[in-house]
Structures are given as structure tokens and as C-alpha cells.
C-alpha positions in Angstrom: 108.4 144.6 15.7 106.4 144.3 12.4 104.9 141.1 13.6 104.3 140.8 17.2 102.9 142.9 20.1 105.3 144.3 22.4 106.1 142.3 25.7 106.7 146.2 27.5 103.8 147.0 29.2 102.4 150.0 31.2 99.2 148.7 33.9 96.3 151.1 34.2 94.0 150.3 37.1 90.4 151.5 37.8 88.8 151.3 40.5 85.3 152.8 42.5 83.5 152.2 45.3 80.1 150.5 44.2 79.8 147.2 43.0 79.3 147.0 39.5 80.8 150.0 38.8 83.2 149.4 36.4 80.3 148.2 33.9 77.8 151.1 34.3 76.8 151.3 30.5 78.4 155.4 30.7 81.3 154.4 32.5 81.7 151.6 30.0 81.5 153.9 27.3 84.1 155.8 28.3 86.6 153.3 29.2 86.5 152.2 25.8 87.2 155.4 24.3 90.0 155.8 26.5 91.6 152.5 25.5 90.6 153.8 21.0 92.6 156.6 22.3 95.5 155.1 23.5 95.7 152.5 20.3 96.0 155.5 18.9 99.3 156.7 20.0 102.0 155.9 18.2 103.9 154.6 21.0 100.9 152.0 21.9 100.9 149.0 19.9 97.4 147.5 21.5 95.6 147.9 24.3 93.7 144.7 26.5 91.2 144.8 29.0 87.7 143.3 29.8 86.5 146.0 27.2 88.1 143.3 24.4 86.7 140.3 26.1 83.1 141.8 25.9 83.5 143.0 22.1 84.8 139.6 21.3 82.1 137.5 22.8 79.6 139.9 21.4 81.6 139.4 17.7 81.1 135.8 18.1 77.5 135.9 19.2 76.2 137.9 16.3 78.5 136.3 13.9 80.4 139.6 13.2 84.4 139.7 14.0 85.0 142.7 12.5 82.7 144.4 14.3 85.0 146.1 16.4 83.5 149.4 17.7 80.4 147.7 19.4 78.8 148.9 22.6 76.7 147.4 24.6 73.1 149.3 24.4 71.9 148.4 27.7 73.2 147.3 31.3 71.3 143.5 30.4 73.2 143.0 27.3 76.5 143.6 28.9 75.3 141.1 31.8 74.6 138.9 29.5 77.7 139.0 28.1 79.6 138.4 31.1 77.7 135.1 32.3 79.1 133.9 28.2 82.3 134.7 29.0 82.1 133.2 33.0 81.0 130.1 31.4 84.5 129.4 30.2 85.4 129.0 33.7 86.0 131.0 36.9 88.9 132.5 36.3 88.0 133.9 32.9 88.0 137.5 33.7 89.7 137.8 36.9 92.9 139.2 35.4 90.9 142.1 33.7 87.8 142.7 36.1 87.3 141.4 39.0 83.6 140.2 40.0 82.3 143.0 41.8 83.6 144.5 38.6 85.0 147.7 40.5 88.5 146.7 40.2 89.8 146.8 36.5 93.2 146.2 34.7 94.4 147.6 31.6 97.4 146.6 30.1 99.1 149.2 27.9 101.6 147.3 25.3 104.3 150.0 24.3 106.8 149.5 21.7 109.2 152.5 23.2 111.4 150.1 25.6 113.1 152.4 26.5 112.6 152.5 31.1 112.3 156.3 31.2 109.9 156.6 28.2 108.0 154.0 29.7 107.7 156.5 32.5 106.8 159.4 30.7 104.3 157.2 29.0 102.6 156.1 32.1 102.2 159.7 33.4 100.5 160.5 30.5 98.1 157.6 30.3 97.2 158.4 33.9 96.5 162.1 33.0 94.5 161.1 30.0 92.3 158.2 32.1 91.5 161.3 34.5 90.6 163.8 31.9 88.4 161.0 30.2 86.3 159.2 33.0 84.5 160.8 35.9 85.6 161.7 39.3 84.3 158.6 41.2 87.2 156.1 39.2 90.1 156.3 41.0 92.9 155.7 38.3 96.6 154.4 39.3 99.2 153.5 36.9 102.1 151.3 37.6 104.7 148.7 35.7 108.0 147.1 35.9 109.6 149.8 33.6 107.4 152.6 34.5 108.9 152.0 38.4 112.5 151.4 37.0 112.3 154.5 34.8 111.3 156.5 37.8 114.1 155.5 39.9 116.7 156.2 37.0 115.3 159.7 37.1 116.0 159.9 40.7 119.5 158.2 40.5 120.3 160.4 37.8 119.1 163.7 39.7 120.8 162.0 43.0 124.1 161.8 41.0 124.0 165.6 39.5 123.7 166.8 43.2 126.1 164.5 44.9 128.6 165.4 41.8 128.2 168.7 42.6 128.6 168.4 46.4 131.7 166.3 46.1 133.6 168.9 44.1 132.5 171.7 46.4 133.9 169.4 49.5 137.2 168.6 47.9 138.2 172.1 46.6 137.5 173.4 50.5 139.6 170.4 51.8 142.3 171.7 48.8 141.9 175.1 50.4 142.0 174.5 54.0 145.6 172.0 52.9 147.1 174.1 50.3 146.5 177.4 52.7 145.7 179.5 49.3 142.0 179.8 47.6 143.9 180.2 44.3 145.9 177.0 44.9 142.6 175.1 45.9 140.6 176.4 43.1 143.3 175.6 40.6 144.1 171.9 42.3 140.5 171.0 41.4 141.4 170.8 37.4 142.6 167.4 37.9 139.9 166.4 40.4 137.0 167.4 38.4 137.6 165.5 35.2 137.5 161.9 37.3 134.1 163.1 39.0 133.0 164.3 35.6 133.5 160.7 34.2 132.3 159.1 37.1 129.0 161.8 36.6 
């Protein structure tokens, strides 16, 4: 944990409707202060999208690694950029932005591994990427452990009601054989503690 980014991750997509969308200088803007943001949390270790790729290139073209908080000034810079980066072949962006660039990923690294906090995280991010860029990006988060932790919360809300629906069912059958509502009521002490563990 002290030493290497988390394997868990949480996947933020964007995505709008005209072509070059994604890199609109504003839009840009905003999708980097949404991934600052996130870093921020103490539950994110990093964050990686195209936003990186761009402020790397741009770090090695004016010599200047630690220039982290860099934005492109102008809509030809940031084209610029990306023919640097498409020189390294095809494929060098197609797993962040694809090249309409209205289709983005972001991949959240968490160090929480846990599957429900993964979930809890996820809702979050997706609230946060809607409060923080504008109407037209359509935002969807998704994840291996984001989906599982969503289905544990349904398995565990489907078990709490089907524990309580079996031990409603089995002290009427109790009833209906012992004849007596007292008898079936009291019958069910040694039926609820299985169901109870089982719960």
C-alpha cells in the first residue's frame, strides 16, 4: 500500500454528442478539476485519463515534469498535443479517448477494497462528475467491484426479506398443525435461531 497504486478501480465514462467534445478547452478545464478533486479524496490513490497523457507530453515538450497543473491555453495547443501523442502509434489514446474524442474513460484507483465501499464510492464520483461538468456530458460509472458491491446490497436486502417471510410461513404452518396460536408462536423459538444463523 505505501508503495504501489491500487489494482481496485472505479471507471468513469463521459460522453457527448459532438465530435470533439470531450477536448473543448472549458470542458477540458473542468474534467481536470474533477479528476484534482478526486486525488483528493482519501479513498483515491490516483486518478488516469487522457487529461495525464496531455500534461505529460506537454511536461516533456517544454522540459518541465513537475509542471503538473498545466492547461492547455487554446483549442490549437491541445491539437497539437494530441498528433505528439498519436505519433507513438494508433492505439495510443484509444483506451482513454477515443478519436472523435467524445467518448472518455477515467479510471479511479481506490485503495478501500472493500466491494460495497467500492459502490458507495462510485455513486459519489458519478454525483460529483454531474455537479462539476455541464449538462451536455452524459456521465456513467461502472467497475467489477462497483457491480459486485451492488449486488451484495441486493442479496443482502433479498435475504432480510425472505428471512423474515420464512419465519412468518412456518409459525402459520406451526399454527394451522399444532391447532393453538400460543403453541405456534412458542414452537418458533427453536426455528428462529437456525434462520437467524442462516440470516
Amino acid at each position: 500500500d505505501a508503495h504501489f497504486a491500487s489494482t481496485t478501480a472505479v471507471e468513469l465514462y463521459l460522453e457527448v454528442d459532438e465530435d470533439g467534445g470531450l477536448i473543448d478547452v472549458e470542458r477540458f478545464g473542468a474534467v481536470a478539476k474533477l479528476e484534482q478533486e478526486l486525488e483528493a479524496r482519501e479513498d483515491v490513490d490516483v486518478v488516469v485519463s487522457y487529461v495525464d497523457m496531455l500534461r505529460a507530453t506537454h511536461a516533456s515538450v517544454v522540459g518541465d515534469t513537475t509542471a503538473r497543473p498545466f492547461l492547455p491555453l487554446s483549442p490549437e495547443a491541445m491539437a497539437q498535443l494530441f498528433v505528439l501523442i498519436e505519433m507513438q502509434g494508433p492505439d495510443a489514446l484509444s483506451e482513454l479517448i477515443d478519436f472523435p474524442r467524445r467518448t472518455a474513460r477515467l479510471t479511479v484507483y481506490t485503495n478501500d477494497r472493500g466491494l460495497r465501499a467500492q459502490d458507495r464510492l462510485a455513486q459519489q464520483i458519478e454525483a460529483l462528475a454531474r455537479e462539476r461538468l455541464d449538462a451536455e456530458v452524459r456521465v456513467e460509472v461502472t467497475g467489477v467491484g462497483q457491480l459486485l458491491g451492488a449486488w451484495v446490497d441486493d442479496v443482502i436486502e433479498g435475504q432480510r426479506r425472505g428471512l423474515g417471510f420464512s419465519l412468518l410461513v412456518i409459525m402459520i404452518i406451526l399454527m394451522i398443525g399444532f391447532r393453538s396460536v400460543r403453541l405456534g408462536v412458542f414452537s418458533m423459538l427453536p426455528n428462529v435461531l437456525p434462520l437467524l444463523a442462516v440470516g
